[in-house]
N, CA, C and O atoms as a Tinker XYZ file with bonds, in Angstrom:
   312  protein
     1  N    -23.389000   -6.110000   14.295000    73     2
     2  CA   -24.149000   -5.030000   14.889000    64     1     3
     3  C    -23.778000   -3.717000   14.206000    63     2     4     5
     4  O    -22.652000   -3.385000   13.835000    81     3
     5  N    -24.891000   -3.040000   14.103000    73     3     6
     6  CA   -24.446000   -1.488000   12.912000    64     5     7
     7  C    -24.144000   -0.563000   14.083000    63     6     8     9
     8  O    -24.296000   -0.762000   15.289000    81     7
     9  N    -23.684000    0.483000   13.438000    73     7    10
    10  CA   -23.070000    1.448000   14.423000    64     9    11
    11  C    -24.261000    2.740000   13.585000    63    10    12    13
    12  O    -24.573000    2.798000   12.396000    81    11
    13  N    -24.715000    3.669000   14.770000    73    11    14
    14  CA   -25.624000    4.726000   14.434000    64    13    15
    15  C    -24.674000    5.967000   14.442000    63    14    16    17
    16  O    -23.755000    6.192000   15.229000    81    15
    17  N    -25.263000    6.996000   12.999000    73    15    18
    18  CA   -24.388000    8.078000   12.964000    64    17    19
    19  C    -23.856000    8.817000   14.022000    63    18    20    21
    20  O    -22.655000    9.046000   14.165000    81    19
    21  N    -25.182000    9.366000   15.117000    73    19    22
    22  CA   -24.478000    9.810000   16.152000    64    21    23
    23  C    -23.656000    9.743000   16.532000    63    22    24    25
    24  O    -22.858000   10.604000   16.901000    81    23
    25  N    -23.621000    8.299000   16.547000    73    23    26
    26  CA   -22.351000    7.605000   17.779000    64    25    27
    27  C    -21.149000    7.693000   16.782000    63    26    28    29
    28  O    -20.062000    7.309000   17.215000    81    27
    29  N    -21.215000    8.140000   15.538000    73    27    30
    30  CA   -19.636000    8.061000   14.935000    64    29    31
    31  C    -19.778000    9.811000   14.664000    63    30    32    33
    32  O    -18.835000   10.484000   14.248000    81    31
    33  N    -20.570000   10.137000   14.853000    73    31    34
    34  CA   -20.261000   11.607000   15.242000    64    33    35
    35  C    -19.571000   12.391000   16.674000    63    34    36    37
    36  O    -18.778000   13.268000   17.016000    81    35
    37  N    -20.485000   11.396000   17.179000    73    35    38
    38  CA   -20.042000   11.896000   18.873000    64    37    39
    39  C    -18.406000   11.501000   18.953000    63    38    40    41
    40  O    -17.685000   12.382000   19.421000    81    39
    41  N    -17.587000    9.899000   18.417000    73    39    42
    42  CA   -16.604000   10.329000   18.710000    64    41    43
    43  C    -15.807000   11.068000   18.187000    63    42    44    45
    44  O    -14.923000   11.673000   18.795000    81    43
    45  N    -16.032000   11.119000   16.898000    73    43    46
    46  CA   -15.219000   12.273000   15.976000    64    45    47
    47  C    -15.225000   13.638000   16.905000    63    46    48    49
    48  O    -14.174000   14.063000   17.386000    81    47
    49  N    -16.559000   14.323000   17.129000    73    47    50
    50  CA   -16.506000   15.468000   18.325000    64    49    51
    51  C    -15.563000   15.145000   19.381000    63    50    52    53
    52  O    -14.543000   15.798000   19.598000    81    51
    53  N    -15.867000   14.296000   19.920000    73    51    54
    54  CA   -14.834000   13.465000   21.263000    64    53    55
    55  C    -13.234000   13.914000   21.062000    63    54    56    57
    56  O    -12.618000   14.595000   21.881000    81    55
    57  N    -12.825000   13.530000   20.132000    73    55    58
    58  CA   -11.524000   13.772000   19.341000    64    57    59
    59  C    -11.085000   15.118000   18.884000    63    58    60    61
    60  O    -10.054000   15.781000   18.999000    81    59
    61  N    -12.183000   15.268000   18.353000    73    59    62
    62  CA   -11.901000   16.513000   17.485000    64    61    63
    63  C    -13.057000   17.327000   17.751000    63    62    64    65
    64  O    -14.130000   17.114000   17.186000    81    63
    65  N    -12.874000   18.314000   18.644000    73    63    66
    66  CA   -14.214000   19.223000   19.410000    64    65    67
    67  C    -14.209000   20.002000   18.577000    63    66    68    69
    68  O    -15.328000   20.407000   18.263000    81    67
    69  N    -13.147000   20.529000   17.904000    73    67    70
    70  CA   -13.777000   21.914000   16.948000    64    69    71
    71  C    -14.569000   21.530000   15.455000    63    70    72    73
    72  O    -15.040000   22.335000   14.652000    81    71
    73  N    -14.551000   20.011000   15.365000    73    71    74
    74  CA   -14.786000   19.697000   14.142000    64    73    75
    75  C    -16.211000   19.779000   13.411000    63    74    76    77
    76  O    -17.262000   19.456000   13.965000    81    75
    77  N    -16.136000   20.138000   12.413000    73    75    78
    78  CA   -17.523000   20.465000   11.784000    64    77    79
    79  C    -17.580000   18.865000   11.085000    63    78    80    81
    80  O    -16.551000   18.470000   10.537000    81    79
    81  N    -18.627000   18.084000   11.110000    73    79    82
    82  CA   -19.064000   16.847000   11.235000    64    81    83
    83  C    -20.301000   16.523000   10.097000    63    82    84    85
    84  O    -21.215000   17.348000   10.098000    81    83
    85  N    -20.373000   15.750000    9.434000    73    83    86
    86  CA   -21.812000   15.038000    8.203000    64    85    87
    87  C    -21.863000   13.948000    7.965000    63    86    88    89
    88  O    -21.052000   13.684000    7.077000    81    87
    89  N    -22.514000   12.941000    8.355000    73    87    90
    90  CA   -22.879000   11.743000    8.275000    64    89    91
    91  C    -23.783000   11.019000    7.217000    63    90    92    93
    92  O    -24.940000   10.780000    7.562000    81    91
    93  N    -23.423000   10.693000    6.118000    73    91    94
    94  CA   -24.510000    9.767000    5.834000    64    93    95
    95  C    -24.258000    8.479000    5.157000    63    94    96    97
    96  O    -23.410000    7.921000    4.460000    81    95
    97  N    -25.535000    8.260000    5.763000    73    95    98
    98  CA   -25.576000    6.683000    5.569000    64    97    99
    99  C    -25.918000    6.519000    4.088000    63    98   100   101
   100  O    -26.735000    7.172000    3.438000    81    99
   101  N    -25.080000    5.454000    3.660000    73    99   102
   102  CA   -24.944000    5.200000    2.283000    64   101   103
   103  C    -26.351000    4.257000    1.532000    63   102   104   105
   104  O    -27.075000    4.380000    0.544000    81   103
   105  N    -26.188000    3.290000    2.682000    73   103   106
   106  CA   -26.547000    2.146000    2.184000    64   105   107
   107  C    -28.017000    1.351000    3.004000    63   106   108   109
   108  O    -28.622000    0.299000    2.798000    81   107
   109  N    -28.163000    2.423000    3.950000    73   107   110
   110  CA   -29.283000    2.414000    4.650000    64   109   111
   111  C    -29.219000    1.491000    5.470000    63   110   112   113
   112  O    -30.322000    1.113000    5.864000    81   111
   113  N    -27.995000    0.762000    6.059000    73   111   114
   114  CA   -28.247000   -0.295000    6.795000    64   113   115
   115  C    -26.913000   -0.143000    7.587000    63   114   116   117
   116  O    -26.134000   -1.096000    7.596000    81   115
   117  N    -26.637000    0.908000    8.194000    73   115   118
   118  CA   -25.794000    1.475000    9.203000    64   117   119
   119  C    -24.589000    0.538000    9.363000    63   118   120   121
   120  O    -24.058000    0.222000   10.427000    81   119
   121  N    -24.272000    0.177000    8.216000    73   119   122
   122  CA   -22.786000   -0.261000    7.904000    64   121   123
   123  C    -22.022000    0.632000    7.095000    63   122   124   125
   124  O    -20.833000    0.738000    7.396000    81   123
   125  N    -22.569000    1.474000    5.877000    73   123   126
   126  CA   -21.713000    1.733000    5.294000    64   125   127
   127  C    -22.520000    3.627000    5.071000    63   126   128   129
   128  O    -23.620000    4.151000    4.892000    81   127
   129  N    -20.855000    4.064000    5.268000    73   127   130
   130  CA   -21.351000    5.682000    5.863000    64   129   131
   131  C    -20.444000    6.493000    4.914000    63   130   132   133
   132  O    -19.656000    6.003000    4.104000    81   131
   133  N    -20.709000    8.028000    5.169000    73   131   134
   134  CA   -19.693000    8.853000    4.043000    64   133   135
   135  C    -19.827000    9.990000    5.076000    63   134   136   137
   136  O    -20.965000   10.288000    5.440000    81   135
   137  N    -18.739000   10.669000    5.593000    73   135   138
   138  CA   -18.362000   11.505000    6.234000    64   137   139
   139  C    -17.733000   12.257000    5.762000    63   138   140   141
   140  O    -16.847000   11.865000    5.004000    81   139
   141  N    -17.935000   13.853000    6.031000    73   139   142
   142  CA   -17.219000   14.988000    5.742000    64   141   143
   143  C    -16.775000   15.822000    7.122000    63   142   144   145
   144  O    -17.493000   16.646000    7.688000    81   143
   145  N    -15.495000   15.444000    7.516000    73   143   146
   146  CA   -15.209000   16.187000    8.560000    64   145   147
   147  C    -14.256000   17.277000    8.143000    63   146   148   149
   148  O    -13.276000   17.043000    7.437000    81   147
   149  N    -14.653000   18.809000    8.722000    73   147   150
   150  CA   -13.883000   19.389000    8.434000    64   149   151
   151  C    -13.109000   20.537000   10.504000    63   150   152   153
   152  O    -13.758000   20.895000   11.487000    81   151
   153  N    -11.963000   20.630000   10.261000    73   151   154
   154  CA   -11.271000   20.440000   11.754000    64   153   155
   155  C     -9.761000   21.567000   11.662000    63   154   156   157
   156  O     -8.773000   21.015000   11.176000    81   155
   157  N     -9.620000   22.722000   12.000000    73   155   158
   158  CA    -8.450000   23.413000   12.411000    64   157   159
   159  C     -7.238000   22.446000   12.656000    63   158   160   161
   160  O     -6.111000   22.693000   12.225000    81   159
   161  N     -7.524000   21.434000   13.308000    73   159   162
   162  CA    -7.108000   20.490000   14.200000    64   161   163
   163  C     -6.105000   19.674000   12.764000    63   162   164   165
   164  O     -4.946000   19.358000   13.036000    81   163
   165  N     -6.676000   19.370000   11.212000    73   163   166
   166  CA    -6.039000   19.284000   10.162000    64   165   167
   167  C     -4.973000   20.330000    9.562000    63   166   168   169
   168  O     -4.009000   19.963000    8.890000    81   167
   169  N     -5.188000   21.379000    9.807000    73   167   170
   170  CA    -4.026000   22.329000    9.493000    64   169   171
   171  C     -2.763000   21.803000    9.473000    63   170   172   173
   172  O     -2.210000   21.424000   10.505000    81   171
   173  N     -2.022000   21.720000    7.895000    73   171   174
   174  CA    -0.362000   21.655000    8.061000    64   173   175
   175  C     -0.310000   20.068000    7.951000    63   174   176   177
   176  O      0.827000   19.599000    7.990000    81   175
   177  N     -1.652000   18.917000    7.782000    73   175   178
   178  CA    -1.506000   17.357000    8.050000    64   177   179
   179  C     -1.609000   17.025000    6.223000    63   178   180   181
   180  O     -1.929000   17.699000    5.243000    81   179
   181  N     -1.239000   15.904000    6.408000    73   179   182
   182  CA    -1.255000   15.164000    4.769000    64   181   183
   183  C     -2.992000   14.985000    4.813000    63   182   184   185
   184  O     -3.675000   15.065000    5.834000    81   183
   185  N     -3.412000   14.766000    3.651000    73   183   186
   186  CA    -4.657000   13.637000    3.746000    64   185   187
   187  C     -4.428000   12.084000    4.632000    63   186   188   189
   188  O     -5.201000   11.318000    5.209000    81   187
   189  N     -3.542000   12.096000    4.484000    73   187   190
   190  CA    -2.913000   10.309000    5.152000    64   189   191
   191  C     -3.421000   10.920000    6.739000    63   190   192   193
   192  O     -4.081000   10.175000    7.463000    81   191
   193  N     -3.201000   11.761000    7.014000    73   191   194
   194  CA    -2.699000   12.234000    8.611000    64   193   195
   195  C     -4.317000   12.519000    9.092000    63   194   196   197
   196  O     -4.843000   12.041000   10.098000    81   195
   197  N     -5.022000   13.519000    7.997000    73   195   198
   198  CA    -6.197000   13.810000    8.566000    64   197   199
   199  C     -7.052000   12.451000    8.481000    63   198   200   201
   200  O     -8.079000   12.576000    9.147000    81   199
   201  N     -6.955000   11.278000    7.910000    73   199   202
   202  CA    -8.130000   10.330000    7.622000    64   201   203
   203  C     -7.465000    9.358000    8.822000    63   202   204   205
   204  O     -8.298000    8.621000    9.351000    81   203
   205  N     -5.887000    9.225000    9.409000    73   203   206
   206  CA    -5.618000    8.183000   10.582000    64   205   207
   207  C     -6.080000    8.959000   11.626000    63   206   208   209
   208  O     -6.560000    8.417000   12.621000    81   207
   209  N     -6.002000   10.063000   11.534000    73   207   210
   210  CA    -7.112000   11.337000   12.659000    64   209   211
   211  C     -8.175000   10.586000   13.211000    63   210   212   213
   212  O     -8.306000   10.222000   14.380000    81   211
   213  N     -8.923000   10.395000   12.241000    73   211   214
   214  CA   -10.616000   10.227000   12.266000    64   213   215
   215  C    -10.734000    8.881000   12.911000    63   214   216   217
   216  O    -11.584000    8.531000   13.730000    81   215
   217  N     -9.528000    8.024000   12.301000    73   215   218
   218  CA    -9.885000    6.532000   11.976000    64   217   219
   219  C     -9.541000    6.480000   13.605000    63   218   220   221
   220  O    -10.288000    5.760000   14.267000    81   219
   221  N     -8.578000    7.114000   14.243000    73   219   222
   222  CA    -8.059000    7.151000   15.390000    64   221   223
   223  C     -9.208000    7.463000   16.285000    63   222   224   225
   224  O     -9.418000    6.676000   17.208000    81   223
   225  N    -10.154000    8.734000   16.112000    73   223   226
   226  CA   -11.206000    8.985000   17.199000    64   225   227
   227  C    -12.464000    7.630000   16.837000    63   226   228   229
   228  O    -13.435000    7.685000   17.592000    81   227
   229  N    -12.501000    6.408000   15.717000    73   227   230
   230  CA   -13.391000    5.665000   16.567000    64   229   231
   231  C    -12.919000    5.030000   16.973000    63   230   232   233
   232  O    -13.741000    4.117000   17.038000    81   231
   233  N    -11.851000    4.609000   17.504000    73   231   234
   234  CA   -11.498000    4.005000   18.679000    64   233   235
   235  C    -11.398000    2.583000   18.518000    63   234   236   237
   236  O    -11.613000    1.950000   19.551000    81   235
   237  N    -11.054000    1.740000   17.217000    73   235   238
   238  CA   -10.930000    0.401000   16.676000    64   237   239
   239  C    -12.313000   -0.016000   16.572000    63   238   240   241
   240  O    -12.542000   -1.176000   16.915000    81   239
   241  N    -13.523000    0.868000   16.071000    73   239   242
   242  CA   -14.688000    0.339000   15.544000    64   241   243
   243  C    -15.136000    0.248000   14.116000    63   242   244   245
   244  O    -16.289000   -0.037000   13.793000    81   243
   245  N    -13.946000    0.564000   13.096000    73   243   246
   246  CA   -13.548000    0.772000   11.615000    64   245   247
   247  C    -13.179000   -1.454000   11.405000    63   246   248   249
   248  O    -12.361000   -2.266000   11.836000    81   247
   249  N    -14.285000   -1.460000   10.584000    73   247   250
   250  CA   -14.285000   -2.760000   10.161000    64   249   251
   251  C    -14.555000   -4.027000   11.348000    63   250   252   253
   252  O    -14.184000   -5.176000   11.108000    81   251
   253  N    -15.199000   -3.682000   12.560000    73   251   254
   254  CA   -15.908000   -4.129000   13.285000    64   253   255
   255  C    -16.787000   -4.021000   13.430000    63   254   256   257
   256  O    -17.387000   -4.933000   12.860000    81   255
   257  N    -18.058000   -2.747000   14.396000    73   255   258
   258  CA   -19.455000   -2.317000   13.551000    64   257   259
   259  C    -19.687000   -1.519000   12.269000    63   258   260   261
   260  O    -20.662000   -1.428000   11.524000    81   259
   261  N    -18.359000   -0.923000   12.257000    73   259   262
   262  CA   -18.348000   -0.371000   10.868000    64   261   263
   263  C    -17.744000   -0.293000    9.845000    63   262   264   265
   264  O    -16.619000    0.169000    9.651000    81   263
   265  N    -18.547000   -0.793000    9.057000    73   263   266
   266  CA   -17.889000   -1.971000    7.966000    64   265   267
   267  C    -17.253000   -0.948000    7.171000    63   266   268   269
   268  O    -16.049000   -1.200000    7.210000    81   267
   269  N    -17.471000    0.139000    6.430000    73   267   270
   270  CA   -17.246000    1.240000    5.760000    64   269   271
   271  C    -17.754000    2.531000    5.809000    63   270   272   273
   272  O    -18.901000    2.929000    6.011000    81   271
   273  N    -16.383000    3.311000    5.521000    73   271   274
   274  CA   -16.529000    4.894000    5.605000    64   273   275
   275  C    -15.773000    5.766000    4.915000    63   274   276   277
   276  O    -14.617000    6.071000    5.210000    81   275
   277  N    -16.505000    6.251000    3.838000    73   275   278
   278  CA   -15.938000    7.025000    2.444000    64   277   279
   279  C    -15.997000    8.507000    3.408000    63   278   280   281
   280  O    -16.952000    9.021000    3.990000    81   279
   281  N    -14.624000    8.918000    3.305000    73   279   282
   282  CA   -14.175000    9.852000    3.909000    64   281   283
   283  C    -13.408000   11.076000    3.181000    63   282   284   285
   284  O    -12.437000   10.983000    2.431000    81   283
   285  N    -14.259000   12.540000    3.694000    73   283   286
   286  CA   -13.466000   13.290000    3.018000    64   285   287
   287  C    -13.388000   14.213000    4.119000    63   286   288   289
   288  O    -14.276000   14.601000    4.877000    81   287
   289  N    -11.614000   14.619000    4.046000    73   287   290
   290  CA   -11.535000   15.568000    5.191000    64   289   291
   291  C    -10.772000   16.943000    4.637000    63   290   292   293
   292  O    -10.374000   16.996000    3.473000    81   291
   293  N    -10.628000   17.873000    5.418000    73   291   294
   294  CA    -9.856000   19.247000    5.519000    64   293   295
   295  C    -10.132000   20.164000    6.615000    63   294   296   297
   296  O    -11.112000   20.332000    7.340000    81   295
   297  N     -9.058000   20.675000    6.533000    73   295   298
   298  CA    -9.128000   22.132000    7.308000    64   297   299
   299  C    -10.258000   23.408000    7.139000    63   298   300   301
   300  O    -10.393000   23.691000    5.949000    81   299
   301  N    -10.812000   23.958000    7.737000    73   299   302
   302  CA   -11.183000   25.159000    7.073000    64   301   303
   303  C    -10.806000   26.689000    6.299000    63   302   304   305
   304  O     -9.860000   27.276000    6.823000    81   303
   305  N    -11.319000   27.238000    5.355000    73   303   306
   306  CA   -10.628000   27.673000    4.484000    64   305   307
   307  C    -10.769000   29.052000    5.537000    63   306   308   309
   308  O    -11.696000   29.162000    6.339000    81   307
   309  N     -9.465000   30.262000    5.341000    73   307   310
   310  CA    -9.376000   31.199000    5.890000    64   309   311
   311  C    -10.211000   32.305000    5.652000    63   310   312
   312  O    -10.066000   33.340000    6.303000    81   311
């Protein structure tokens, strides 16, 4: 079953309310997605820290409905 952007937007928001959020679907068949989250909430984190962040707000749906997600994250710039 595919997972719809919203819904991997909404929990990223869920998680991370201040986060500025972009979804797209890669491959047109709502398995495989590319996200740009950017979040205050990253300030002071590794890349390691901000991407178990993300992986953390879907909630163990990373390689169950969603098979893949090319991820790029950061803080916002001052």
């Amino acid at each position: 079953m595919a997972m719809d952007a919203s819904e991997i937007e909404k929990l990223i928001k869920t998680a991370l309310p201040d986060a500025d959020v972009e979804i797209r679907d890669l491959a047109g068949d709502g398995d495989h997605y590319a996200a740009v989250v950017v979040s205050a909430e990253f300030k002071g984190k590794t890349r390691v820290q901000q991407h178990q962040m993300v992986y953390n707000a879907l909630q163990g749906q990373m390689g169950g409905q969603l098979h893949a997600l090319a991820l790029q994250t950061s803080a916002p710039e001052a």
